[in-house]
N, CA, C and O of each residue as an XYZ file, in Angstrom:
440
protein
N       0.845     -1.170      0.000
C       0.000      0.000      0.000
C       0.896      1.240      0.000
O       2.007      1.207      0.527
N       0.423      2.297     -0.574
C       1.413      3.681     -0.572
C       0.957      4.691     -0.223
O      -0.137      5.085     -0.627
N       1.625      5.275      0.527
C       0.972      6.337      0.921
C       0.123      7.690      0.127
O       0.370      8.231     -0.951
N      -0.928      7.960      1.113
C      -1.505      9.152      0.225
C      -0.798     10.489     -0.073
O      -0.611     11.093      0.983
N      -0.412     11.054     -0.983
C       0.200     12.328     -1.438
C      -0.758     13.556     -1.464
O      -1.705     13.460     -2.244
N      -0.690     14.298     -0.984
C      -0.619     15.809     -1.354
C       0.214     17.046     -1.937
O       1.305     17.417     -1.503
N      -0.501     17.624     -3.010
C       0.537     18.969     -3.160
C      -0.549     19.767     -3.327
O      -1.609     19.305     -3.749
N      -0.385     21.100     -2.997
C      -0.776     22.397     -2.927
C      -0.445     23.680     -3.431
O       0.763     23.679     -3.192
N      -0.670     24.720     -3.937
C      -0.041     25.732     -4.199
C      -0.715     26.872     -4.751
O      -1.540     26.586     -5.618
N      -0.591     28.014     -4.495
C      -1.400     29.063     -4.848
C      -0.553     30.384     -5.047
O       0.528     30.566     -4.487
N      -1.234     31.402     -6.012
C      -0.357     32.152     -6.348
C      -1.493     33.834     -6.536
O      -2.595     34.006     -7.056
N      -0.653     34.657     -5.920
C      -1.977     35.898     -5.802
C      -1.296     37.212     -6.627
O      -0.090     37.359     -6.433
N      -1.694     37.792     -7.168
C      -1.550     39.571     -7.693
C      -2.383     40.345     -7.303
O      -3.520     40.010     -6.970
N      -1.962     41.440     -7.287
C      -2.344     42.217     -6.885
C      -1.758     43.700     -7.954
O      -0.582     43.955     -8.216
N      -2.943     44.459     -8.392
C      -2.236     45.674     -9.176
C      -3.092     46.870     -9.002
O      -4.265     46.828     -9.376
N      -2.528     48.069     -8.395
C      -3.468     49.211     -8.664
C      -3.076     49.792     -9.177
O      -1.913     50.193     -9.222
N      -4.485     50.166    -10.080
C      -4.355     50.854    -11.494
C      -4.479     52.583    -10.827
O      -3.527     53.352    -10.961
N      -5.368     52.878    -10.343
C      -5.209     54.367     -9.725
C      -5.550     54.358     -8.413
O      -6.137     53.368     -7.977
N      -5.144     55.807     -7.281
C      -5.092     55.487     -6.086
C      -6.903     54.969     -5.634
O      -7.111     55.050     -4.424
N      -8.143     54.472     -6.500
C      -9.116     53.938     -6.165
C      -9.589     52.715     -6.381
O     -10.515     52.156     -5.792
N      -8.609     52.132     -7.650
C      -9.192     51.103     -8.331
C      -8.246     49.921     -8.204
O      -7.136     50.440     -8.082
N      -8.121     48.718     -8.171
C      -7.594     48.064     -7.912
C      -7.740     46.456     -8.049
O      -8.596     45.905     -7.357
N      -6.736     45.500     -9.131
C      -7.733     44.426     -9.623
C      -6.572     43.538     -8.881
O      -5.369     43.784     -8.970
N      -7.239     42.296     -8.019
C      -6.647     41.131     -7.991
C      -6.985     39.990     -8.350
O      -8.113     39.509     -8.244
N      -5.887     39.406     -8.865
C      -6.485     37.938     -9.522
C      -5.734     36.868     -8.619
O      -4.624     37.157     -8.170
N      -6.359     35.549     -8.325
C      -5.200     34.838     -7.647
C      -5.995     33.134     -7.983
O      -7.205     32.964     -8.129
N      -5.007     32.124     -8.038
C      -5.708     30.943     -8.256
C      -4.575     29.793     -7.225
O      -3.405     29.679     -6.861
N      -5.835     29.171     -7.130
C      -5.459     28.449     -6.536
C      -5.467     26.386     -6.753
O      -6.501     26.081     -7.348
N      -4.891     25.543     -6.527
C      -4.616     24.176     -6.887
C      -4.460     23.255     -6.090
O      -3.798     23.528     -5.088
N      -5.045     21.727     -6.244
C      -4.063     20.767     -5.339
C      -4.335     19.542     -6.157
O      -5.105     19.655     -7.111
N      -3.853     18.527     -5.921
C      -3.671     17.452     -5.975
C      -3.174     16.581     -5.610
O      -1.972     16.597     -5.344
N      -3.975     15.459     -5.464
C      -3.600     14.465     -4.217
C      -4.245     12.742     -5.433
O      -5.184     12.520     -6.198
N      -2.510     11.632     -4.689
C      -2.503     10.897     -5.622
C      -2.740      9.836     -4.425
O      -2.695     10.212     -3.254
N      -2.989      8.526     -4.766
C      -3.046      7.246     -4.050
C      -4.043      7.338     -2.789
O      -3.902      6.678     -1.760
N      -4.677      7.907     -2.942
C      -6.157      8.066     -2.025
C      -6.901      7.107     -1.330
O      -6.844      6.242     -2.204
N      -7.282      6.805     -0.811
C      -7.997      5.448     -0.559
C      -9.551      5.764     -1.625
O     -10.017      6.720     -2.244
N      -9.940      4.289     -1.351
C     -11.151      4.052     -2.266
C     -12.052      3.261     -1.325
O     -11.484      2.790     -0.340
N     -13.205      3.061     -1.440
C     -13.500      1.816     -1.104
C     -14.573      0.984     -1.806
O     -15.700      1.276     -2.205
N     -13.693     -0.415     -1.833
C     -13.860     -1.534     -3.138
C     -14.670     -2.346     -2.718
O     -14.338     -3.243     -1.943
N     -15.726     -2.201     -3.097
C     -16.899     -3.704     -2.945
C     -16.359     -4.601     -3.907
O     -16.300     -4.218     -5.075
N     -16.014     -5.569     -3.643
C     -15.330     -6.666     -4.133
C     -16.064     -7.709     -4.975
O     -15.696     -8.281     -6.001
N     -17.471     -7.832     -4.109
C     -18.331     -8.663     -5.468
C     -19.127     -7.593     -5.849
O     -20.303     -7.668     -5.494
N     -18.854     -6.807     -6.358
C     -20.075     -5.733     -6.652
C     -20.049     -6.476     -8.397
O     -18.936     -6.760     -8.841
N     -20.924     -6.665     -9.020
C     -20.772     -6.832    -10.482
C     -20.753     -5.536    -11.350
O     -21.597     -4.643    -11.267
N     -19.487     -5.549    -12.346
C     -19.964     -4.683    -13.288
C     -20.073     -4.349    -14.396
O     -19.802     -5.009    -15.400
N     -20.627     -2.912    -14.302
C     -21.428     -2.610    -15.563
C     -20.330     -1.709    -16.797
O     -19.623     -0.708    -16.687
N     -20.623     -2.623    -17.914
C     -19.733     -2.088    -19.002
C     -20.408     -0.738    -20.058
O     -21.482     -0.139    -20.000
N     -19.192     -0.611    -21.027
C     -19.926      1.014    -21.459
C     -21.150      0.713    -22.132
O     -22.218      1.323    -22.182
N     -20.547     -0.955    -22.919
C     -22.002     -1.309    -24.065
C     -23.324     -1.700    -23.338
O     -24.328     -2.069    -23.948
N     -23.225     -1.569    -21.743
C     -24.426     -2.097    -21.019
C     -24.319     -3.432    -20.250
O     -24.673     -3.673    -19.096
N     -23.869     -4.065    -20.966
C     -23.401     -5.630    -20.301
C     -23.284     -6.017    -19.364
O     -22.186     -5.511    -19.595
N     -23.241     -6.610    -18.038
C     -23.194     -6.804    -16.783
C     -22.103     -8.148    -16.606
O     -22.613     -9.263    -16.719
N     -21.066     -8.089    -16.414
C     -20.268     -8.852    -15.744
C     -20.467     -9.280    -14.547
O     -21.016     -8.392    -13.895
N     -20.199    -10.661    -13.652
C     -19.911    -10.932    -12.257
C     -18.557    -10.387    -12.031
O     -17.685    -10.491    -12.893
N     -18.377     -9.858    -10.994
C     -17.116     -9.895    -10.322
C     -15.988    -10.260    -10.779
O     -15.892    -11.401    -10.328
N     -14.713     -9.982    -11.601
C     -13.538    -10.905    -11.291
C     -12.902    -11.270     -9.922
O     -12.010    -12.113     -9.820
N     -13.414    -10.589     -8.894
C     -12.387    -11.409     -7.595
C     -13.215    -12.730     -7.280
O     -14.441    -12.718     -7.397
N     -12.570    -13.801     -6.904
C     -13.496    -15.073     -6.339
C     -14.226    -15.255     -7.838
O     -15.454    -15.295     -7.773
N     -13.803    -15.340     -8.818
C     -14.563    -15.945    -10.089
C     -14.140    -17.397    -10.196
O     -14.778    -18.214    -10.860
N     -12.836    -17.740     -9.390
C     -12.566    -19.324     -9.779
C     -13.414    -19.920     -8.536
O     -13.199    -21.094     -8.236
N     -14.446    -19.116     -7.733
C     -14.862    -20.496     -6.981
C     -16.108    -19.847     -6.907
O     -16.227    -19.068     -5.962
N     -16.938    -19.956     -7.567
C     -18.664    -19.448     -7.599
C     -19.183    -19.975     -6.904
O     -20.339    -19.657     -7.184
N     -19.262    -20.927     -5.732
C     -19.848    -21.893     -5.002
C     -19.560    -20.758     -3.425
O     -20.583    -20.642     -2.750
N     -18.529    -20.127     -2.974
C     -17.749    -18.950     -2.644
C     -19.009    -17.662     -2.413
O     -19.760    -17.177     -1.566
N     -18.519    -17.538     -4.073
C     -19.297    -15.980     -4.465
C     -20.616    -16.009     -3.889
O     -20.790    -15.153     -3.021
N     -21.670    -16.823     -4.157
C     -22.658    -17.346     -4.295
C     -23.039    -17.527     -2.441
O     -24.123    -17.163     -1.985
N     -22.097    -18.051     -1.704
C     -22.553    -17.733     -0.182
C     -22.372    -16.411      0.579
O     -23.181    -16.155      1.471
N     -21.330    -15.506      0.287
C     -21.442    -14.325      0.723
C     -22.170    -13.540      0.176
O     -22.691    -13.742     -0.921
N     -22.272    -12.805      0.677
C     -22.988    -11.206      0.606
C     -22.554    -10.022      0.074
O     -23.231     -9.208     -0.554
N     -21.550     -9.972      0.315
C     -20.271     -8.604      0.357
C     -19.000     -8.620      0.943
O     -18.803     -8.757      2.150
N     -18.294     -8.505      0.244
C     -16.525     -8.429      0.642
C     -16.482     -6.788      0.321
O     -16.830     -6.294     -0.751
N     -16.025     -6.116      1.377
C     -15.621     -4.689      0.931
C     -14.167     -4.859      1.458
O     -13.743     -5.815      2.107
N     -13.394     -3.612      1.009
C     -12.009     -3.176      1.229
C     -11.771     -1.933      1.259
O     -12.696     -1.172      1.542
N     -10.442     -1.411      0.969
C     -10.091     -0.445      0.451
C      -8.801     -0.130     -0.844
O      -8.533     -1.243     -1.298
N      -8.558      0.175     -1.049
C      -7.312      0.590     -2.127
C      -6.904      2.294     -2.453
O      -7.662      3.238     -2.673
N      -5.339      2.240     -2.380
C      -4.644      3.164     -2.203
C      -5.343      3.446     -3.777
O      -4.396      3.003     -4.427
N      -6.044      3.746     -4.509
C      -6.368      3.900     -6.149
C      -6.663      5.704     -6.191
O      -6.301      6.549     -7.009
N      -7.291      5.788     -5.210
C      -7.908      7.350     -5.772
C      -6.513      8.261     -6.497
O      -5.394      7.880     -6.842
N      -7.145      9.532     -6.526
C      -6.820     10.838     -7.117
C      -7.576     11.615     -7.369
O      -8.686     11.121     -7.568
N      -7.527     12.763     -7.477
C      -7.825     13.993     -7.347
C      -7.487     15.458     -7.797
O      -6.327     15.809     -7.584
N      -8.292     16.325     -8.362
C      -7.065     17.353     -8.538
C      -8.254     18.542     -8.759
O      -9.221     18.355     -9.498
N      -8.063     19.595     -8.122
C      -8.771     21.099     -7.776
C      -8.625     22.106     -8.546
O      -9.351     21.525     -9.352
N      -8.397     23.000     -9.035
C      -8.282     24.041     -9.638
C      -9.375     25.352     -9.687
O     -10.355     25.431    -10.429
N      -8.809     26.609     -8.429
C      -9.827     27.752     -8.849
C      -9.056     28.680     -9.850
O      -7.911     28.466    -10.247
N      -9.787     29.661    -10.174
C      -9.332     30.974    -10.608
C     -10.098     32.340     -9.549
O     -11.287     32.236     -9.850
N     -10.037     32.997     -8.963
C     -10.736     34.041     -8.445
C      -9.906     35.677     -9.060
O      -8.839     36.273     -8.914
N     -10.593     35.761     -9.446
C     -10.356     37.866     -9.665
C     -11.294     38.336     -8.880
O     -12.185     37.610     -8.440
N     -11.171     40.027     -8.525
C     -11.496     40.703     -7.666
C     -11.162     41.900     -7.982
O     -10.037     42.186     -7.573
N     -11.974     43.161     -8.856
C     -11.948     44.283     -9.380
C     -12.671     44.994     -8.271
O     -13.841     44.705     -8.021
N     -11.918     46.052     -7.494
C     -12.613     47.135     -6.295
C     -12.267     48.546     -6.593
O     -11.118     48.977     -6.495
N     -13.256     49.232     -6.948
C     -13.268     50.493     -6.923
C     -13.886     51.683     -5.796
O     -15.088     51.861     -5.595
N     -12.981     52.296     -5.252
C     -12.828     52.866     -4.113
C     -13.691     54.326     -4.287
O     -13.127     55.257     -4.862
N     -15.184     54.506     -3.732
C     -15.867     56.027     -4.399
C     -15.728     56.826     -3.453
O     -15.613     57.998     -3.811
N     -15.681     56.569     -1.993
C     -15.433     57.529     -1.141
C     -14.670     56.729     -0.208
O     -14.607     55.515     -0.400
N     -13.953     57.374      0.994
C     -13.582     56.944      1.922
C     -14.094     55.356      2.503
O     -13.546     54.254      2.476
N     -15.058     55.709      2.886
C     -16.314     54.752      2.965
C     -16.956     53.874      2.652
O     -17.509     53.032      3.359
N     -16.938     54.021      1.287
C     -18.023     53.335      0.484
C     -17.248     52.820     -0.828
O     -17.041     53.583     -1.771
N     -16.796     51.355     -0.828
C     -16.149     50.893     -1.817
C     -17.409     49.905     -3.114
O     -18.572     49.743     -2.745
N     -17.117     49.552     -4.027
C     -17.851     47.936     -4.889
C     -16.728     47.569     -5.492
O     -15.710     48.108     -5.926
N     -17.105     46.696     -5.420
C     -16.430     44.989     -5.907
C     -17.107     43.887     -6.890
O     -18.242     43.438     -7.048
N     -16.526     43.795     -7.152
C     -16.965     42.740     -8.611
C     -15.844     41.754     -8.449
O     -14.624     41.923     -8.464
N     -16.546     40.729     -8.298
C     -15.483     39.156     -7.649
C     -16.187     38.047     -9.452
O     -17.298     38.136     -9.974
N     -15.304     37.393     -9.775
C     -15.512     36.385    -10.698
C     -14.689     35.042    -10.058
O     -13.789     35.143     -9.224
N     -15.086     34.028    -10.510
C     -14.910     32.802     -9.387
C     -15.062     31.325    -10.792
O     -16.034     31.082    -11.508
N     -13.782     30.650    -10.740
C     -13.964     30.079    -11.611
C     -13.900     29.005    -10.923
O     -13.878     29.157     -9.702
N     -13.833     27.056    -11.684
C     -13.529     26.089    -10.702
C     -13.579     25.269    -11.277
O     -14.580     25.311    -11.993
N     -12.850     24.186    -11.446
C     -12.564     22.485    -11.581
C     -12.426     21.666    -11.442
O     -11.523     21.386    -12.230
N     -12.695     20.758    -10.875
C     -12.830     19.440     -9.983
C     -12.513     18.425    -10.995
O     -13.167     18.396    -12.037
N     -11.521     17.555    -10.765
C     -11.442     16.497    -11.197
C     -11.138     15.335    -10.378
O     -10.558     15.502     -9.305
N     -11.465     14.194    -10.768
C     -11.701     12.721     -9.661
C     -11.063     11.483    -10.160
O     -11.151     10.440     -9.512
C-alpha cells in the first residue's frame, strides 16, 4: 500500500491601477494521488455497451461468491485534482463606500 500524497499551491496579484481602483487575480490548486477508495469486491460490473459482468475477484470459486454477501475493502487507487481561478476588481468612491466585482472560476477532477 502507498501512501496518500498531497501537493498544494497558490499564487496571488495584486495591481493598482489608480489610487481607487484596484484588480486582484489569484488561483489556486491541489492534488492528491493514491487516495484510498472503497472496493466492494463482489459488486458486479457494468460495461460502457451495457453488459453486466460478475465480479472478477473469487470468479474461480462461484460456489464462494454465491454464499457471501459482500466483501468490501479499500485501495490506495484514488486521485484527485482542484483548480480555482478568483479575480477581484474594487473600486474605491469615497472613503467609505467601496464595490467589488469578484468572478470565481472552478474544476474538480476525480
Amino acid at each position: 500500500m502507498r501512501p496518500a500524497t498531497s501537493q498544494q499551491w497558490n499564487l496571488s496579484v495584486e495591481h493598482q491601477f489608480t489610487d481607487s481602483t484596484t484588480l486582484q487575480v489569484g488561483y489556486v490548486g491541489q492534488h492528491g494521488t493514491h487516495l484510498m477508495v472503497a472496493m466492494p469486491y463482489l459488486q458486479k460490473q457494468l460495461h460502457a455497451d451495457g453488459t453486466i459482468t460478475p465480479s472478477p475477484f473469487l470468479s474461480g470459486n462461484p460456489t464462494l461468491q454465491l454464499e457471501l454477501s459482500q466483501i468490501s475493502g479499500t485501495a490506495a487507487i484514488g486521485n484527485m485534482r482542484y483548480d480555482a481561478l478568483q479575480a477581484t476588481l474594487q473600486k474605491r468612491f469615497q472613503q467609505r463606500f467601496a464595490r467589488a466585482g469578484h468572478i470565481h472560476l472552478l474544476e474538480v477532477h476525480d
